[in-house]
N, CA, C and O atoms as a MOPAC input file, in Angstrom:
PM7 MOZYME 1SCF
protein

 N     -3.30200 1     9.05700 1   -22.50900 1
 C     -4.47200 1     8.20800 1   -22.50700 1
 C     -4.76400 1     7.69900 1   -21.09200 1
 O     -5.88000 1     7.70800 1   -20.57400 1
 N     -3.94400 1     7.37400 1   -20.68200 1
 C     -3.81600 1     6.48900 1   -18.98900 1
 C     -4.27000 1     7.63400 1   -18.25500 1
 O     -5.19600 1     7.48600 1   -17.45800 1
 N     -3.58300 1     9.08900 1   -18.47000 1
 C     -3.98300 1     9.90600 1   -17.48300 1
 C     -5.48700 1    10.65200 1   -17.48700 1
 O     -6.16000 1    11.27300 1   -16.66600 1
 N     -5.61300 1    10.26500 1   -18.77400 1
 C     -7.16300 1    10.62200 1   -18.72100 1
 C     -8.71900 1     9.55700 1   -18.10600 1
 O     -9.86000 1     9.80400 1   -17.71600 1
 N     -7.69300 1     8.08500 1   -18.38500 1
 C     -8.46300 1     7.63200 1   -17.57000 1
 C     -8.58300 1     7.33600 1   -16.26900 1
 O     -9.43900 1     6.63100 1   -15.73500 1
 N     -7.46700 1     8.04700 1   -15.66900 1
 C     -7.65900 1     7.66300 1   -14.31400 1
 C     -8.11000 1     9.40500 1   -13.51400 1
 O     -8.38300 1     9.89900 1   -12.42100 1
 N     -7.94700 1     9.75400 1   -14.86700 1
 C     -8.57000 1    11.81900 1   -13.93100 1
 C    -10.14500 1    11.58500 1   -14.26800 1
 O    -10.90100 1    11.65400 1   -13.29900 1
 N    -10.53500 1    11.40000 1   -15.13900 1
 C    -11.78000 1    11.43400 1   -15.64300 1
 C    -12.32800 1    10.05500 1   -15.43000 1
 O    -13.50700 1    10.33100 1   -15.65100 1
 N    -12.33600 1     8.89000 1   -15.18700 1
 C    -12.74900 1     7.73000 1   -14.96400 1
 C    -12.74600 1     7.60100 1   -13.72400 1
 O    -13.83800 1     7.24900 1   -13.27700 1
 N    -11.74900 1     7.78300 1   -12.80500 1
 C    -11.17900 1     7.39000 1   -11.37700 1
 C    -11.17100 1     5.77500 1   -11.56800 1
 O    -11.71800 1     4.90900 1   -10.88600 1
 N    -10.33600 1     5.66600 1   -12.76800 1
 C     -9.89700 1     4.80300 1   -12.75500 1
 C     -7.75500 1     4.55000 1   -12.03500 1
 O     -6.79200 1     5.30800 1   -11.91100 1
 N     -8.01600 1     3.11900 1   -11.78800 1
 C     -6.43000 1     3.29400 1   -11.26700 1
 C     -5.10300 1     2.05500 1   -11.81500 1
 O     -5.61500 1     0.94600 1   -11.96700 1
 N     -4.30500 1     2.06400 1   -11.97100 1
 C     -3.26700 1     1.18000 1   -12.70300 1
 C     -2.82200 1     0.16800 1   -11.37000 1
 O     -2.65400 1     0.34200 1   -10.16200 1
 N     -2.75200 1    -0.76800 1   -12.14500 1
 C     -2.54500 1    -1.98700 1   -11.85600 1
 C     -1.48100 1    -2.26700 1   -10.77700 1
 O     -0.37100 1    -2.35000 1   -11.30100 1
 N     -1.44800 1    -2.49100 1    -9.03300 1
 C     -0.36100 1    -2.48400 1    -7.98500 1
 C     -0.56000 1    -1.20500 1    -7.45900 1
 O      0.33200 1    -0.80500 1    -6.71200 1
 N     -1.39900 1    -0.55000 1    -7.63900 1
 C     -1.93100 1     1.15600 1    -7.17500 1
 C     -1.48900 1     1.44600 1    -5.49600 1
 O     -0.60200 1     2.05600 1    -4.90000 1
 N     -2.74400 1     0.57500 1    -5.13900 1
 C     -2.61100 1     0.73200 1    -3.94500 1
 C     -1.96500 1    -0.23700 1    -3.07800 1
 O     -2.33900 1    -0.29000 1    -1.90600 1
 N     -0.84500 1    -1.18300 1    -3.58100 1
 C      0.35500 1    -2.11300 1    -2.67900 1
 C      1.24000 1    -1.18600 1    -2.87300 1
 O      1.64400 1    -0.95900 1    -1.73300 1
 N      1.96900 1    -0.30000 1    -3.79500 1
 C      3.13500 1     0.60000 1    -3.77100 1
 C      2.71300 1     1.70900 1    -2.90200 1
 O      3.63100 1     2.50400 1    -2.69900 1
 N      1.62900 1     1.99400 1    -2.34000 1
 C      1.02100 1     3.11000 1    -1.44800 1
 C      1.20000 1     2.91600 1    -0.50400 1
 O      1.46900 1     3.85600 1     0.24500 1
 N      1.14700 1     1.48100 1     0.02500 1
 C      1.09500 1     1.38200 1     1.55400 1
 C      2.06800 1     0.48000 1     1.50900 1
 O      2.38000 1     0.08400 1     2.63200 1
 N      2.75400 1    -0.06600 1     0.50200 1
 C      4.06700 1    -0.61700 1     1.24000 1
 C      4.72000 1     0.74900 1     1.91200 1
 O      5.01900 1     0.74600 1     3.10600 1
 N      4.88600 1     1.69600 1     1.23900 1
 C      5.62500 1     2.56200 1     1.59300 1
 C      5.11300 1     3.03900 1     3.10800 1
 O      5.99700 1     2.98800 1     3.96300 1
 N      4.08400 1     3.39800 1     3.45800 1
 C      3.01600 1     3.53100 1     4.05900 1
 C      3.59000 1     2.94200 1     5.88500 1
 O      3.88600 1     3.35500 1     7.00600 1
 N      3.43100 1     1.68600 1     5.02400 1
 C      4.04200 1     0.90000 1     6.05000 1
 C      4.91200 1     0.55500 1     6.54000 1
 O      5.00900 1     0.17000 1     7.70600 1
 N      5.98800 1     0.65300 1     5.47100 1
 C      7.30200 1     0.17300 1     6.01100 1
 C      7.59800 1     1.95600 1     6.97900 1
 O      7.99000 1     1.83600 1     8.14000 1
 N      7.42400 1     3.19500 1     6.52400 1
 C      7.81500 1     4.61200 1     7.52600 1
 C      7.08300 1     4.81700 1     8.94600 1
 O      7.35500 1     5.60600 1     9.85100 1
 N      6.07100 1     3.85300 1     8.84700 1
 C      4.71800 1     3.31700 1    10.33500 1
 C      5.91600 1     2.92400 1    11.01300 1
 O      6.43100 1     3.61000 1    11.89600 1
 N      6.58800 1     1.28500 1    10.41000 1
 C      7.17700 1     0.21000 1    11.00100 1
 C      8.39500 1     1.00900 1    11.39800 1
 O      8.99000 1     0.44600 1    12.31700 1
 N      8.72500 1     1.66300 1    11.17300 1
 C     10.44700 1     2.44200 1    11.25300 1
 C      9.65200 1     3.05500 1    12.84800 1
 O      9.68100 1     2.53200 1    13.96200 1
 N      9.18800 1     3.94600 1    12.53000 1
 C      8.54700 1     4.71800 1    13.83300 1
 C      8.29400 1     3.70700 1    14.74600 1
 O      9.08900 1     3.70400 1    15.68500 1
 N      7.46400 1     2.87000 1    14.77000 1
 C      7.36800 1     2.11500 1    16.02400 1
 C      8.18100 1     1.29400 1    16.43000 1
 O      8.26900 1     0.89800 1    17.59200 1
 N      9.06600 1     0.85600 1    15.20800 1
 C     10.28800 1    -0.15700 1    15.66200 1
 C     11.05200 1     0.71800 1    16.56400 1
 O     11.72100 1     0.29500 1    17.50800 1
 N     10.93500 1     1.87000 1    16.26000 1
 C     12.55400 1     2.57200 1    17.14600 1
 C     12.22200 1     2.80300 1    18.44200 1
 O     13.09900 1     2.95000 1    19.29300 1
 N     10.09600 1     2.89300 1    18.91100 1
 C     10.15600 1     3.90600 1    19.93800 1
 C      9.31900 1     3.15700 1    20.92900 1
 O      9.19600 1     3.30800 1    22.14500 1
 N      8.75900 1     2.28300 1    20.06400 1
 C      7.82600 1     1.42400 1    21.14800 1
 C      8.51700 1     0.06600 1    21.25400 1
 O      8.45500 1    -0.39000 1    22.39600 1
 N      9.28200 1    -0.85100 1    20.20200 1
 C      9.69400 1    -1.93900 1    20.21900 1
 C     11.21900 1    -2.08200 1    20.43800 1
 O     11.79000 1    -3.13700 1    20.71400 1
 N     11.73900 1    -0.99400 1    20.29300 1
 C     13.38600 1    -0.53500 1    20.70700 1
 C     13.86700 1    -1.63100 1    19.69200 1
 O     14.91400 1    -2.13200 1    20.10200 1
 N     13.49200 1    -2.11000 1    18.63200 1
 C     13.91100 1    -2.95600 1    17.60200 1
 C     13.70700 1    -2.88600 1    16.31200 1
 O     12.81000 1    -3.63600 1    15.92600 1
 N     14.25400 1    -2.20800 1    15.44900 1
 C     14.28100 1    -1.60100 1    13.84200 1
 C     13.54000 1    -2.48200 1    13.31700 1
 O     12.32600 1    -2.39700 1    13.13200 1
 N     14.48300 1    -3.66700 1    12.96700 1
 C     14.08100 1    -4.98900 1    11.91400 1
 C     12.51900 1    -5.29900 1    12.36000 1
 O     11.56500 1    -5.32800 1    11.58200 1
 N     12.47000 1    -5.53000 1    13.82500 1
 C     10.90700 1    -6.30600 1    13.58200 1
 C      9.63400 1    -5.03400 1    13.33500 1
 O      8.53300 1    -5.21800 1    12.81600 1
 N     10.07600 1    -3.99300 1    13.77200 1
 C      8.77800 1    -2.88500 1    13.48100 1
 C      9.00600 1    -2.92600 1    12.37600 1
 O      7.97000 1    -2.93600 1    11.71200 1
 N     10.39800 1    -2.97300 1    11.47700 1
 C     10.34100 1    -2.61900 1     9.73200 1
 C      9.55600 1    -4.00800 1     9.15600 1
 O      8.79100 1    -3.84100 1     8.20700 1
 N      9.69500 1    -5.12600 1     9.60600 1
 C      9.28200 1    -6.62100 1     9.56300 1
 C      7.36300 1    -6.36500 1     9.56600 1
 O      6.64600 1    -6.60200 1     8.59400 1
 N      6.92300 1    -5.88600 1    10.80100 1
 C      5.67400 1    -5.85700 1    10.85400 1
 C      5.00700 1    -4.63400 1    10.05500 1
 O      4.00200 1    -4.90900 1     9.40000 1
 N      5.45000 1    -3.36500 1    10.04800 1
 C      5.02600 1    -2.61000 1     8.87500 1
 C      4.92700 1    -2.99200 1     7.31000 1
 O      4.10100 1    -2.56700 1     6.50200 1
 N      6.02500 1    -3.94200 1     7.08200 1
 C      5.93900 1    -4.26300 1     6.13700 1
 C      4.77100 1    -5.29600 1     5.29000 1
 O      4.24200 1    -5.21700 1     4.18200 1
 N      4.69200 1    -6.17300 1     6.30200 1
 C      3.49500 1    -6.83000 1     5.97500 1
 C      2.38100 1    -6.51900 1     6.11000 1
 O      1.60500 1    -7.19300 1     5.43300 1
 N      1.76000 1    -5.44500 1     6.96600 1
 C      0.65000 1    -4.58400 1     7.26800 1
 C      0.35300 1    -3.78300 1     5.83800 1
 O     -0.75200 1    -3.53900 1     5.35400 1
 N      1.47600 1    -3.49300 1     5.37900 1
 C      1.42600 1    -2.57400 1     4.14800 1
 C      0.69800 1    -3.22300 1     2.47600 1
 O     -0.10400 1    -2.87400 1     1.61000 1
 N      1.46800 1    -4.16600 1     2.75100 1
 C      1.43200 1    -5.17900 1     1.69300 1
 C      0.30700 1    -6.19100 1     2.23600 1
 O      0.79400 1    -7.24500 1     1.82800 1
 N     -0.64900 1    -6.48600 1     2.76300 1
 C     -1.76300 1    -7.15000 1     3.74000 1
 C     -2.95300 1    -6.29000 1     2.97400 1
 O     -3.76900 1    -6.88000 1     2.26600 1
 N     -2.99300 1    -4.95100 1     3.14900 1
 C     -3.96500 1    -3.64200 1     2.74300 1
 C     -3.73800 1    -3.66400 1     1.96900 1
 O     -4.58200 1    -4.24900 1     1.29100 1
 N     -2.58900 1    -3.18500 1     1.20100 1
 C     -2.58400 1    -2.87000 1    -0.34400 1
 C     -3.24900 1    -3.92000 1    -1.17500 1
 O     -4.20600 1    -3.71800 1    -1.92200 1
 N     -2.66400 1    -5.02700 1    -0.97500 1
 C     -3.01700 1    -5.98100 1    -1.67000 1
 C     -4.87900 1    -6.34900 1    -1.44600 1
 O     -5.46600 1    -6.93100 1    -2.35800 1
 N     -5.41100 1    -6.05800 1    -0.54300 1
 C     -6.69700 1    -6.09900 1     0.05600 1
 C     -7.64000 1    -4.77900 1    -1.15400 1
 O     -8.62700 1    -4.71600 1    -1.88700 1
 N     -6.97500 1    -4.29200 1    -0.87300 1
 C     -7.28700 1    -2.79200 1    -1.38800 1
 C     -7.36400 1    -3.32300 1    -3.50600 1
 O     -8.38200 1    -3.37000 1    -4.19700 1
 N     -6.22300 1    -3.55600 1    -3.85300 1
 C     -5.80300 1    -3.74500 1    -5.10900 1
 C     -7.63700 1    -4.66000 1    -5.76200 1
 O     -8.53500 1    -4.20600 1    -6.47000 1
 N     -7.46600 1    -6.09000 1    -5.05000 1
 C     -8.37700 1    -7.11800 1    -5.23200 1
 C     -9.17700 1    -6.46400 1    -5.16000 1
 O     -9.82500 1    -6.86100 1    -6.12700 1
 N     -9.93000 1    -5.41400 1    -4.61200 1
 C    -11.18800 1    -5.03100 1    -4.24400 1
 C    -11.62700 1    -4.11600 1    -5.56000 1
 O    -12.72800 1    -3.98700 1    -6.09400 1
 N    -10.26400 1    -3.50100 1    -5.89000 1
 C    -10.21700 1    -2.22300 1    -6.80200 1
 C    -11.00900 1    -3.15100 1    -8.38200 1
 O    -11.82700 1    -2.72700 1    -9.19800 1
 N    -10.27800 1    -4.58300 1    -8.27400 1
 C     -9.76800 1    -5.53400 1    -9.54600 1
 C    -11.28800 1    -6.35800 1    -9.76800 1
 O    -11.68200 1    -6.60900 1   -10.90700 1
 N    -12.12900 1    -6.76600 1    -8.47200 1
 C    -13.25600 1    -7.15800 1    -8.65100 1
 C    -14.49000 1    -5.87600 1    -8.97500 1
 O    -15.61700 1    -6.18900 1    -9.35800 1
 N    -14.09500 1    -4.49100 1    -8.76600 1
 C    -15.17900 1    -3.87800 1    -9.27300 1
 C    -14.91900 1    -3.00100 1   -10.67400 1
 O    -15.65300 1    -2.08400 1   -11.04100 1
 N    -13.49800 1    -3.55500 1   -11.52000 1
 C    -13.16100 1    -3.07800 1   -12.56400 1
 C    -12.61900 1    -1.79400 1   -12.90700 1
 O    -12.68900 1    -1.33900 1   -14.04900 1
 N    -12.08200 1    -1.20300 1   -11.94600 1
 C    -11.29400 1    -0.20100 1   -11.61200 1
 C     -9.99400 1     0.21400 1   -11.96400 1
 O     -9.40800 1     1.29000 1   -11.84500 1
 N     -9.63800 1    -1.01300 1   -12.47800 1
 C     -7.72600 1    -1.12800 1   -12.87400 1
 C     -7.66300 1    -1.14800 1   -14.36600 1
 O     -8.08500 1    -1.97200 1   -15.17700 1
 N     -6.96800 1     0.07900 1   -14.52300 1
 C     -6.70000 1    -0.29800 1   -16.11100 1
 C     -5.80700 1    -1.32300 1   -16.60000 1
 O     -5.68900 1    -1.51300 1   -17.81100 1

C-alpha cells in the first residue's frame, strides 16, 4: 500500500528527507574534517548539523504541502 503511494502519488514517509541527509552529511563532514580542518569530530560535528538543518527544512516543507504519508 505505502509503496504504491509513494511510486504513484510521489508521495513520501514521514523523516524522509532528515535520514537522507543526515547521512549526507555526516560522509560531507568526515571528508572535510580530515582534509580541510585536520579535525574529525568538528567536520563530523558540522556535517552533522548541516544534515539535520536541510532535512528537517526539507521534511516541514514536504509536511506543509501534504506529501507525507
Amino acid at each position: 500500500m505505502t509503496t504504491h503511494l509513494e511510486k504513484e502519488h510521489q508521495l513520501i514517509p514521514d523523516g524522509y528527507y532528515i535520514g537522507t541527509y543526515i547521512a549526507l552529511g555526516v560522509s560531507l563532514g568526515l571528508i572535510f574534517g580530515m582534509n580541510i580542518f585536520d579535525n574529525l569530530p568538528m567536520g563530523l560535528g558540522i556535517g552533522l548539523s548541516l544534515g539535520v538543518a536541510i532535512g528537517a527544512g526539507l521534511d516541514g516543507d514536504a509536511k506543509k504541502k501534504g506529501r507525507v504519508i
